[in-house]
C-alpha positions as a Python dict, from the first residue, in 0.01 Angstrom:
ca = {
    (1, 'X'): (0, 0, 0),
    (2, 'X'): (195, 337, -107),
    (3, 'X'): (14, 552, 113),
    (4, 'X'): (218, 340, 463),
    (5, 'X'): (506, 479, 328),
    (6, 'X'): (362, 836, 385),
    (7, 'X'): (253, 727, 721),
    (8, 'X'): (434, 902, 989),
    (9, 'X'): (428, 637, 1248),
    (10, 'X'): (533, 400, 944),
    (11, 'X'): (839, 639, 844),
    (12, 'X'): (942, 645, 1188),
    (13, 'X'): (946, 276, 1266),
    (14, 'X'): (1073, 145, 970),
    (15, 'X'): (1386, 380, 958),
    (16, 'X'): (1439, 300, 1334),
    (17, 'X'): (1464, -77, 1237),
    (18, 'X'): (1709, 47, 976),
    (19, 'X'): (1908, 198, 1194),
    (20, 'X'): (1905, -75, 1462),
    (21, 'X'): (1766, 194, 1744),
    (22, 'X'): (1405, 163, 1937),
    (23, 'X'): (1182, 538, 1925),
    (24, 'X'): (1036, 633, 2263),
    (25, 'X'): (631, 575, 2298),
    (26, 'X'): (532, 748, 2604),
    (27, 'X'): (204, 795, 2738),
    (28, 'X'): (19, 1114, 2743),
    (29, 'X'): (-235, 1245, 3000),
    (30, 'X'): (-215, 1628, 2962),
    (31, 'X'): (-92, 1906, 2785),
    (32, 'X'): (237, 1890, 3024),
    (33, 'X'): (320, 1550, 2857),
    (34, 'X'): (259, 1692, 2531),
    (35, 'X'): (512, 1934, 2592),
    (36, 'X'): (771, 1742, 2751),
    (37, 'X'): (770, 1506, 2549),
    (38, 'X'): (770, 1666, 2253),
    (39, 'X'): (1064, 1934, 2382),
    (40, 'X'): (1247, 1615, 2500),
    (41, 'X'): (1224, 1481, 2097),
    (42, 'X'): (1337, 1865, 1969),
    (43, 'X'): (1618, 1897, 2231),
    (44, 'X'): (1753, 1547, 2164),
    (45, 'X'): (1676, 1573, 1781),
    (46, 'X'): (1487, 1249, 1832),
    (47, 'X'): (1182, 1087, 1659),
    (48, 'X'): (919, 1046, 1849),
    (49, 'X'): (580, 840, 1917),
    (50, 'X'): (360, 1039, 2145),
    (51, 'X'): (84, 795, 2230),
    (52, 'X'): (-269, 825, 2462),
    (53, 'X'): (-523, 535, 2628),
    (54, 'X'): (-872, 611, 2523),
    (55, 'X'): (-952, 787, 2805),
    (56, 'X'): (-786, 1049, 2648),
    (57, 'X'): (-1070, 1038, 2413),
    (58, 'X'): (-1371, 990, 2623),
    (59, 'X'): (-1218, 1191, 2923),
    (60, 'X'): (-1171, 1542, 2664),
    (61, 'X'): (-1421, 1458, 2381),
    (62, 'X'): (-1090, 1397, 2134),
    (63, 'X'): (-950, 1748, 2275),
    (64, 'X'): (-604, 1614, 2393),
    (65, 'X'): (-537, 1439, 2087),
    (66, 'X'): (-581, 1737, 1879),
    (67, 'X'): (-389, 1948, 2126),
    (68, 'X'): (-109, 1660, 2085),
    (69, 'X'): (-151, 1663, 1649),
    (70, 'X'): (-134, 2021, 1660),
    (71, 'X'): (231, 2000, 1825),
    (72, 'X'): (351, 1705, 1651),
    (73, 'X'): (275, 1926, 1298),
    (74, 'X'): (462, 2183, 1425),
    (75, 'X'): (763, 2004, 1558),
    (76, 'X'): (1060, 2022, 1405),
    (77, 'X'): (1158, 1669, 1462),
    (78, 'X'): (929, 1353, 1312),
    (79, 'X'): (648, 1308, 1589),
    (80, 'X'): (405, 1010, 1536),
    (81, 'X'): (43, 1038, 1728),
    (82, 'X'): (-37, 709, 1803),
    (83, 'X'): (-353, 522, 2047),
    (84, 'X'): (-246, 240, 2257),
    (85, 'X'): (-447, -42, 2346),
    (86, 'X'): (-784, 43, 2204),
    (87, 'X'): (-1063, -225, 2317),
    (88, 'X'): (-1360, -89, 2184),
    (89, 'X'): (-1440, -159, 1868),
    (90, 'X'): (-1675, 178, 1782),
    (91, 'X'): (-1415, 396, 2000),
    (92, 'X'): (-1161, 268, 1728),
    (93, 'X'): (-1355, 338, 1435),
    (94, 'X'): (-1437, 641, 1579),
    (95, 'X'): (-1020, 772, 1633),
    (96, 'X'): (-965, 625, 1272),
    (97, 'X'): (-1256, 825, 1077),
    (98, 'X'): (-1316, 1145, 1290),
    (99, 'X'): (-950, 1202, 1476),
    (100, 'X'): (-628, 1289, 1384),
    (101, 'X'): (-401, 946, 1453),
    (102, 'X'): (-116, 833, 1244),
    (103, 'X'): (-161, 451, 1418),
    (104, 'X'): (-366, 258, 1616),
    (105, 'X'): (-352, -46, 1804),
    (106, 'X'): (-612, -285, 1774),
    (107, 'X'): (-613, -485, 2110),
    (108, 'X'): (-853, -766, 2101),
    (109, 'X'): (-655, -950, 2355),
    (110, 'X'): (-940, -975, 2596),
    (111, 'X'): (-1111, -1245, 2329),
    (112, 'X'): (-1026, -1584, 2254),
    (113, 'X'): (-753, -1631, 1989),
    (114, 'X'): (-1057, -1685, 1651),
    (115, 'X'): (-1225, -1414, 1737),
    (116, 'X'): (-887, -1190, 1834),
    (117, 'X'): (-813, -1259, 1487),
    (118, 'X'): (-1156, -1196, 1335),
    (119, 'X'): (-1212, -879, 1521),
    (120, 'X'): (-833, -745, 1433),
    (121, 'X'): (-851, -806, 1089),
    (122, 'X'): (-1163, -657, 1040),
    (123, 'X'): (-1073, -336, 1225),
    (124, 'X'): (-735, -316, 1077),
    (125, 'X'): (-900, -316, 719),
    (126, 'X'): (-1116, -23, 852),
    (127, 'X'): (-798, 189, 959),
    (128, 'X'): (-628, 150, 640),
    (129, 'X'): (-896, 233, 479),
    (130, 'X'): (-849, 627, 641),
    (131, 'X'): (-510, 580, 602),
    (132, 'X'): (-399, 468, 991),
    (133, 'X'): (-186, 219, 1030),
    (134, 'X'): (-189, -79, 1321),
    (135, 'X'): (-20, -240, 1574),
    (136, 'X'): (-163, -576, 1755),
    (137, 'X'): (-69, -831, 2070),
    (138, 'X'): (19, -1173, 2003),
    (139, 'X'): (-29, -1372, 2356),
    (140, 'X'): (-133, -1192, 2623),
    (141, 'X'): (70, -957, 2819),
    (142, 'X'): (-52, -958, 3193),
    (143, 'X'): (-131, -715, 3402),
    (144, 'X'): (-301, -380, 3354),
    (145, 'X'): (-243, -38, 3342),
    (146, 'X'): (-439, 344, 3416),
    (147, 'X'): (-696, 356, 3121),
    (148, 'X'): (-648, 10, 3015),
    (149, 'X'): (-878, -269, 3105),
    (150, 'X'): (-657, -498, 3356),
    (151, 'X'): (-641, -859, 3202),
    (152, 'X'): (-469, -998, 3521),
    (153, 'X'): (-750, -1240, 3570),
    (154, 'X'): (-661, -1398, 3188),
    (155, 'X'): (-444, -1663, 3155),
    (156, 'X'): (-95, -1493, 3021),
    (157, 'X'): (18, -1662, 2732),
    (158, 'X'): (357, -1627, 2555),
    (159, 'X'): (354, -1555, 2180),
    (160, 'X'): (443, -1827, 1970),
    (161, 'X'): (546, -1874, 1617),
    (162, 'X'): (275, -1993, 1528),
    (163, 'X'): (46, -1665, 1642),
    (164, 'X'): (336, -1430, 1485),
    (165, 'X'): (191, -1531, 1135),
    (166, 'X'): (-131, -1533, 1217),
    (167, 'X'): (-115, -1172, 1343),
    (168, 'X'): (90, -1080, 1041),
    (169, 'X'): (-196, -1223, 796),
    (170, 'X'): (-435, -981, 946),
    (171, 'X'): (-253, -674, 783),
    (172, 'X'): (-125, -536, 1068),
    (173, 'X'): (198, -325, 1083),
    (174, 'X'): (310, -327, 1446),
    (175, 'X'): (354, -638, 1635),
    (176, 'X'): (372, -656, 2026),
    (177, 'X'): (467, -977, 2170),
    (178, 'X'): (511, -1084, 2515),
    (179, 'X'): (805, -1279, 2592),
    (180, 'X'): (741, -1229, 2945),
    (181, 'X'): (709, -875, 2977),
    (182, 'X'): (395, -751, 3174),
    (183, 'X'): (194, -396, 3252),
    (184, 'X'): (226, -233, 3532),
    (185, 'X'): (475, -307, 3779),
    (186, 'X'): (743, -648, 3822),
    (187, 'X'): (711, -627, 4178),
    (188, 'X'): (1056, -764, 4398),
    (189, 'X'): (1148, -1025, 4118),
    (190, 'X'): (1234, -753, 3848),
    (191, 'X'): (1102, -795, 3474),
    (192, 'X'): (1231, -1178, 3388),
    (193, 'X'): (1194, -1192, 2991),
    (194, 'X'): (1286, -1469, 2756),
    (195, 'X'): (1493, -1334, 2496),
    (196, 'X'): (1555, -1638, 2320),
    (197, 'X'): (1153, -1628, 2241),
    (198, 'X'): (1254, -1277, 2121),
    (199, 'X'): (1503, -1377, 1889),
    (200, 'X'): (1256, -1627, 1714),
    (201, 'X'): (988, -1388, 1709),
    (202, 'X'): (1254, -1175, 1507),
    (203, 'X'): (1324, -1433, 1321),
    (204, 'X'): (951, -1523, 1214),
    (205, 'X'): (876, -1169, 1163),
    (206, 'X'): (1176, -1127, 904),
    (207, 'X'): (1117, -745, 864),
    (208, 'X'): (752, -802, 740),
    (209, 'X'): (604, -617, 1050),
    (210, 'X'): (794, -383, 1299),
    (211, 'X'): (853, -526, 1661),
    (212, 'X'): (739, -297, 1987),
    (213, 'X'): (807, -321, 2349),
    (214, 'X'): (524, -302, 2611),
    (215, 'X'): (549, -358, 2971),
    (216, 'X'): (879, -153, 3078),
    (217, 'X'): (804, -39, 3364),
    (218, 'X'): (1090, -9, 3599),
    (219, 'X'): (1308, -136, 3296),
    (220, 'X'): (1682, -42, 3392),
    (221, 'X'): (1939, 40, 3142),
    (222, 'X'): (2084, -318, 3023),
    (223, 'X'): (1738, -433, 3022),
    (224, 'X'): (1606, -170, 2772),
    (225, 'X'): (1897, -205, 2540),
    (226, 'X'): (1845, -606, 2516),
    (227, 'X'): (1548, -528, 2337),
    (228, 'X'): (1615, -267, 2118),
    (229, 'X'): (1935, -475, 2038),
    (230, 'X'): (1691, -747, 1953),
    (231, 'X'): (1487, -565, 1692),
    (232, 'X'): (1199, -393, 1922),
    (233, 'X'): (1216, -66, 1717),
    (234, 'X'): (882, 97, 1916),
    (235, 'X'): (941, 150, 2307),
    (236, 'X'): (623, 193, 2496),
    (237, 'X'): (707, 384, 2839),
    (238, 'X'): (457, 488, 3100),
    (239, 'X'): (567, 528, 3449),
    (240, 'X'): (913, 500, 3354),
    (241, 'X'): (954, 831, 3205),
    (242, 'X'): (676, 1011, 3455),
    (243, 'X'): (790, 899, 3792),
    (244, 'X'): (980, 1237, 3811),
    (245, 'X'): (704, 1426, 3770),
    (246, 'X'): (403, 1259, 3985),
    (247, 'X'): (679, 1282, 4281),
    (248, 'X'): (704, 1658, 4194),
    (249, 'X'): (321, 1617, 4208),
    (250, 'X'): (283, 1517, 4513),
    (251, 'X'): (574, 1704, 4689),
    (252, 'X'): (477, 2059, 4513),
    (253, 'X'): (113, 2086, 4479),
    (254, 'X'): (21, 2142, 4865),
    (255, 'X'): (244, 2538, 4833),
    (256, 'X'): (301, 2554, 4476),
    (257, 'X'): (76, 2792, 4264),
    (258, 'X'): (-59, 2597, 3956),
    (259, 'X'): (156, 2765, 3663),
    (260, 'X'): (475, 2660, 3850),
    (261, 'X'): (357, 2327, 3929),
    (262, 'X'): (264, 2270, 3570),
    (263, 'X'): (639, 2454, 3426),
    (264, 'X'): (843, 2260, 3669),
    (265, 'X'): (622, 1929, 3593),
    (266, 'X'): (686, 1989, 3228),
    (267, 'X'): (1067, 1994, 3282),
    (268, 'X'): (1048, 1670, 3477),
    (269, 'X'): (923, 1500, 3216),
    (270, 'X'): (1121, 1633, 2947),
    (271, 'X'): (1440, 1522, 3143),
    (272, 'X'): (1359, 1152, 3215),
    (273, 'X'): (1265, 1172, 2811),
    (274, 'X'): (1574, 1258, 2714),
    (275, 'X'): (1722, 1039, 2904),
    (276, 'X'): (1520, 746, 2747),
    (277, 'X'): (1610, 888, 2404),
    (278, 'X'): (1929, 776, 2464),
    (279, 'X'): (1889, 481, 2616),
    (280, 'X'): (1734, 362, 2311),
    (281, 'X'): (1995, 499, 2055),
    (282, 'X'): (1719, 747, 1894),
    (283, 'X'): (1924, 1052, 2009),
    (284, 'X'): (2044, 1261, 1653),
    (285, 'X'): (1898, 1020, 1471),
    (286, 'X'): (1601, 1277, 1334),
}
């Protein structure tokens, strides 16, 4: 389809897996992590993949999202606007038709593994159709985060090779596997993930679909770089790059007046951003 390659979550992804770097997906809940992030992706000269939960949508009737497409146009770095882990299927239709998203992912995770596929393929014919592209789960990846519903009481399941071309025959673009990477937080154990299930999910894929990372919470350094280094090319951060700021939250907002506490919040984010960017190689690379 020639119209992918004018896609700007598309453009972004595929030159990151060119380049052998992973582009920073954080989550957005206001106009602070608009800014942040996006001053984060200009000061590092960084691409960028500034993603929102459907909340977003329902909480400010599609207001945040064209708040965060108005920035990304006038960036001067390549910034992506991109909705994670859409479950409903008329809320997704709706952000693909009437709002202004580069991507989409179609999670149908919460079904059994026909009708996952049924659902997905169906939906992702309906994005391409307006010109969005799509990302899907293979497996399930426990656990649940804010705006998300939590599918801790499903059965996680690892993706297998098997699901990797299943996924891939539904036309989607984006593929997130779990290889034992979960939402929300580890707890004392630390993230345990099966790289070796990575590398044959790599393998499968065989640059027919790009490969992203969910579940980093509390990631550390080596961990991140294991999985760019083993083709995840989209990076989907939540806590990890706000944890800054909801301590400034909670520490400033009791004497604070509201502009400050929103400037100094903004700066918070914008530093644990940068500091992501280069974690995953994307630094100078826009």
């Amino acid at each position: 389809m020639d119209w992918k390659k004018n896609n700007k979550t598309y453009q972004i992804l595929t030159a990151a897996e060119k380049g052998g770097y992973g582009v920073v997906a954080p989550i957005a809940y206001n106009i602070e992590c608009i800014l942040g992030f996006i001053r984060a992706a200009e000061s590092k000269r960084s691409p960028l993949i500034l993603q929102v939960f459907p909340w977003a949508i329902t909480y400010s009737n599609g207001l945040l999202i064209h708040a965060a497409a108005h920035a990304a146009r006038g960036a001067s770095v390549p910034v992506a606007i991109h909705l994670d882990h859409a479950q409903d299927e008329d809320l997704i239709r709706h952000a693909a038709a009437d709002l202004p998203f580069d991507s989409i992912m179609v999670d149908m995770s919460h079904y059994e593994m026909d009708e996952n596929l049924a659902r997905t393929k169906e939906l992702v014919k309906f994005c391409n159709e307006h010109q969005i592209t799509t990302e899907a789960e293979p497996g399930r990846i426990e656990g649940g985060e804010d705006g998300i519903a939590d599918t801790a009481d499903l059965e996680g399941a690892l993706t297998t090779g098997e699901q990797v071309e299943d996924f891939i025959a539904t036309g989607i673009d984006f593929l997130a596997p779990a290889f034992g990477n979960v939402h929300g937080e580890y707890g004392k154990r630390g993230p345990v993930l099966e790289y070796e299930r990575l590398e044959m999910i790599r393998k499968k894929v065989n640059g027919r679909v790009r490969i992203v990372l969910h579940g980093t919470n509390g990631f550390p350094v080596d961990i991140m770089e294991q999985c760019v280094a083993r083709g995840c090319s989209k990076i989907n951060v939540n806590k990890l790059v706000l944890d800054d700021y909801l301590a400034h939250l909670k520490q400033k907002a009791p004497t604070a007046s509201l502009t400050t506490l929103m400037e100094e919040g903004t700066k918070d984010i914008q530093k644990l951003m940068e500091w992501q960017m280069d974690v995953c190689g994307s630094t100078g690379k826009a």
